[in-house]
One Martini backbone bead per residue (centre of mass of N, CA, C, O) as a GRO file, in nm:
protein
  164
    1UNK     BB    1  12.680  -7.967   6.480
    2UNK     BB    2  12.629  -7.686   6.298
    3UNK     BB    3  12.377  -7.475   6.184
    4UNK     BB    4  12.372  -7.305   5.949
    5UNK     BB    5  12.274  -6.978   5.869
    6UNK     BB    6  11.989  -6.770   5.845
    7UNK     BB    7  11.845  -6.589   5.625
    8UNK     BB    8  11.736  -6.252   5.697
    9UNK     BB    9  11.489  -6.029   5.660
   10UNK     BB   10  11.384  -5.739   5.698
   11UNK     BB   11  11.289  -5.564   5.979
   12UNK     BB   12  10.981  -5.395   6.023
   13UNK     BB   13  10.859  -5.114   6.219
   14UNK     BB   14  10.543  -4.972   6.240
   15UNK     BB   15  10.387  -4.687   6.374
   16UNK     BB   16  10.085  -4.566   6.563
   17UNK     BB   17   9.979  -4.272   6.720
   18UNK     BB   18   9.641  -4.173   6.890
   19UNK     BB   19   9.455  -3.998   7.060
   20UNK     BB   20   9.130  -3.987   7.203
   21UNK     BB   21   8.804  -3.940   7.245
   22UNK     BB   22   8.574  -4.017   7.475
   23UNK     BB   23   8.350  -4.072   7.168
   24UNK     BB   24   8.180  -4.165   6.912
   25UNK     BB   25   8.388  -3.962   6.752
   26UNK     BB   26   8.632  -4.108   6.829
   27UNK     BB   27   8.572  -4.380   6.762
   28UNK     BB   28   8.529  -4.311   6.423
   29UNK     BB   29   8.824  -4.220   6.410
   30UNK     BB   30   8.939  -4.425   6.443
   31UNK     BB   31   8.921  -4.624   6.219
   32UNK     BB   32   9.003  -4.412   5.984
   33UNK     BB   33   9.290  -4.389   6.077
   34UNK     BB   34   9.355  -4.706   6.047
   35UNK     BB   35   9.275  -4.726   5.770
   36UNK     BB   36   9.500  -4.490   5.633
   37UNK     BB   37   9.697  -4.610   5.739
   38UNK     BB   38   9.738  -4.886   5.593
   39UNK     BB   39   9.773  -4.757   5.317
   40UNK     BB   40   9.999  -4.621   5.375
   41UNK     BB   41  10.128  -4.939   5.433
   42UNK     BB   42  10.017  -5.127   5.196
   43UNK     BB   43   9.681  -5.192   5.267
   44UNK     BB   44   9.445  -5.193   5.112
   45UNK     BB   45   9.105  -5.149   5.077
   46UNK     BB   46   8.935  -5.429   5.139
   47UNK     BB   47   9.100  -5.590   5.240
   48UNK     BB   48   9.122  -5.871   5.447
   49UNK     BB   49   9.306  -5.701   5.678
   50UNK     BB   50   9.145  -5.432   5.676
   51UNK     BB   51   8.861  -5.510   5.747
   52UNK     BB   52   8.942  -5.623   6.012
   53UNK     BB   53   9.085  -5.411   6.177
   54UNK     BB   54   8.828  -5.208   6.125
   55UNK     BB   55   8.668  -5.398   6.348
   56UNK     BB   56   8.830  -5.398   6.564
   57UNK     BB   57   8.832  -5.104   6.631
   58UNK     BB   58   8.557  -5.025   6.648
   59UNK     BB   59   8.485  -5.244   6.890
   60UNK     BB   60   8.739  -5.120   7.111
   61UNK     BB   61   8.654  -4.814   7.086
   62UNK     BB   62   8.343  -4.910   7.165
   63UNK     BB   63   8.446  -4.976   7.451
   64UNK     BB   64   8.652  -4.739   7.543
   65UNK     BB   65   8.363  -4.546   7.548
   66UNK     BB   66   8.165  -4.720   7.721
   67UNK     BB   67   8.364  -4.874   7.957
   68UNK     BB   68   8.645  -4.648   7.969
   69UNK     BB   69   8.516  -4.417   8.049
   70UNK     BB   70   8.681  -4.084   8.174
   71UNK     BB   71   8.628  -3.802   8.234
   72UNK     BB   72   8.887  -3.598   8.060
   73UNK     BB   73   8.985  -3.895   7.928
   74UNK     BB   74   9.134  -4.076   7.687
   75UNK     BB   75   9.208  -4.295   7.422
   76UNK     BB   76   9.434  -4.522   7.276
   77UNK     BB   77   9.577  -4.585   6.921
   78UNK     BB   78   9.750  -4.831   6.832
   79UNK     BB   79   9.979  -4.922   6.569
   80UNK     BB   80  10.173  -5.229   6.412
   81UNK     BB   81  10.418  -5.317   6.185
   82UNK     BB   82  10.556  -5.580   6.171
   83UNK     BB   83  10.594  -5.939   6.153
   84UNK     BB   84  10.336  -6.035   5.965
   85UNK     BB   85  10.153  -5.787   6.134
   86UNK     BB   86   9.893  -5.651   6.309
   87UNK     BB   87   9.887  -5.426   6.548
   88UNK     BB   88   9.644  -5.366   6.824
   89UNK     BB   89   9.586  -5.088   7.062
   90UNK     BB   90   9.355  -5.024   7.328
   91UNK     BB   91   9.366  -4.760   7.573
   92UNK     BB   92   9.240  -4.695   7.885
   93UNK     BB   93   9.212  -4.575   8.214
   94UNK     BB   94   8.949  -4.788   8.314
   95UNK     BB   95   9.021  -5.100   8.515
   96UNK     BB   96   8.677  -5.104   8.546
   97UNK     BB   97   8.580  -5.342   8.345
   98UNK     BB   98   8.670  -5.628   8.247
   99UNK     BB   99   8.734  -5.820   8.025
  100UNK     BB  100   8.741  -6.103   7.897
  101UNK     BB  101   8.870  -6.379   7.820
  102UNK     BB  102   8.899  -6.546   7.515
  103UNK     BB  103   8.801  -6.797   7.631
  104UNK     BB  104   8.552  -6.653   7.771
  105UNK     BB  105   8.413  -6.618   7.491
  106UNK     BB  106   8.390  -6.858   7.383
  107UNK     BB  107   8.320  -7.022   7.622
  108UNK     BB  108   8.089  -6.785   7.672
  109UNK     BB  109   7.834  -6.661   7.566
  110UNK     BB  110   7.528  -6.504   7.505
  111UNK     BB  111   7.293  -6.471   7.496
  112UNK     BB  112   7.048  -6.437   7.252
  113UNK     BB  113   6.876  -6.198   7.436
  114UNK     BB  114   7.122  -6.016   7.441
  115UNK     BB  115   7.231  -5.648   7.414
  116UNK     BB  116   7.539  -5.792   7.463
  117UNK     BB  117   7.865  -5.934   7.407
  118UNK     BB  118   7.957  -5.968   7.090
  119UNK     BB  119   8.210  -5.805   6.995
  120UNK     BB  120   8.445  -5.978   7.090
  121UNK     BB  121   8.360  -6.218   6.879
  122UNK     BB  122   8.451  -6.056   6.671
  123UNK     BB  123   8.743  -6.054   6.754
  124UNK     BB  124   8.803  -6.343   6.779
  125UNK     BB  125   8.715  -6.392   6.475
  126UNK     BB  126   8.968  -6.197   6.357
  127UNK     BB  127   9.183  -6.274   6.512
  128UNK     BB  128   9.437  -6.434   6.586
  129UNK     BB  129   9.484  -6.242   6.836
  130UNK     BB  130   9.409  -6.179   7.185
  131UNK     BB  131   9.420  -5.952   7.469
  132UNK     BB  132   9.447  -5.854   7.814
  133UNK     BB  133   9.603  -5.557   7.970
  134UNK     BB  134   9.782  -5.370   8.181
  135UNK     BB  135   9.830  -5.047   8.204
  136UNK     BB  136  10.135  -4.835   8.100
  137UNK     BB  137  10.037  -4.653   8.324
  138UNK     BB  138   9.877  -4.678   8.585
  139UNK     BB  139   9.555  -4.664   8.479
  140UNK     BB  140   9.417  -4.962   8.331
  141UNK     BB  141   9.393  -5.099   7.957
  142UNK     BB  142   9.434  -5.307   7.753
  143UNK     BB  143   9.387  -5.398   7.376
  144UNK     BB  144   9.484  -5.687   7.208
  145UNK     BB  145   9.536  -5.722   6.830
  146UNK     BB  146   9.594  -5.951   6.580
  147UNK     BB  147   9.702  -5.952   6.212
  148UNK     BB  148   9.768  -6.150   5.944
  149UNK     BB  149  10.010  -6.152   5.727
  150UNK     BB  150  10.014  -6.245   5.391
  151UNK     BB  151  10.317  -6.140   5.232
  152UNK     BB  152  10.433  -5.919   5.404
  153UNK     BB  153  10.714  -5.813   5.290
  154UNK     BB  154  10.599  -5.689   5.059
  155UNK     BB  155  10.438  -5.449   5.213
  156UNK     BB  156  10.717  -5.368   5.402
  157UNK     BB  157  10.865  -5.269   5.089
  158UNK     BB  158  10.602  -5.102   5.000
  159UNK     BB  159  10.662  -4.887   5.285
  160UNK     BB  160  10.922  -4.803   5.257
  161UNK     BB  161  10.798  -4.563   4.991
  162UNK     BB  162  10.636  -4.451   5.177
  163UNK     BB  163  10.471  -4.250   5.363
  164UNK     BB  164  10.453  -4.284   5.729
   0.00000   0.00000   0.00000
């Protein structure tokens, strides 16, 4: 016996790509691009979906200028909405240093009186999901955060309405 089909409702995906200076003033530019696409994809400025983003994207941005800053060469911030969920990822240029990965962020914290590696902390305590993987086409890798949107469907209709 199959179970009848079960009714599905329409998936939109909307994406946003710009390549940024690697430099301070490129990490403050994808925040601000972060929040106005969100805005403009019906997540409004203040919501609790849109302030993680926004630290994710600062997070990101300021370690793909920090530590995969390569002279020359920029980084890329992607946005896409998808079902359910705002997914976020920074791309850099330079494959090492490699960020460590989630369980080894959680499970290996810095100690007290260092004076980095907190950010990671703070993108793992906000995003449902984030990975490290490599740069397609390499050299490089990409930081990949996700964040779930509850009540998604109602955004993604009234994104649809919206320019962008």
């Amino acid at each position: 016996m199959t179970s009848p089909p079960t009714r599905q409702g329409p998936v939109t995906v909307r994406t946003f790509a710009q390549r940024l200076s690697s430099t301070p003033r490129g990490a403050r530019l994808a925040r601000y691009l972060a929040l106005n696409q969100l805005h403009a994809w019906g997540i409004p400025h203040g919501s609790d979906p849109s302030d993680a983003v926004a630290l994710i994207v600062a997070e990101l941005a300021a370690n793909a200028v920090t530590h995969g800053r390569v002279p020359g060469r920029d980084f890329e911030l992607r946005l896409a909405l998808v079902v359910g969920r705002v997914r976020v990822e920074v791309t850099d240029t330079r494959p090492q240093p490699r960020p460590p990965a989630p369980a080894d962020v959680r499970h290996r914290p810095p100690s007290p009186l260092a004076e980095a590696g907190r950010g990671l902390l703070l993108v793992d305590a906000l995003a449902d999901r984030w990975e490290v993987i490599d740069r397609k086409p390499p050299p490089g890798k990409t930081v990949r955060a996700e964040v779930d949107l509850p009540g998604w469907l109602t955004l993604v209709r009234g994104a649809e309405d919206a320019p962008g």
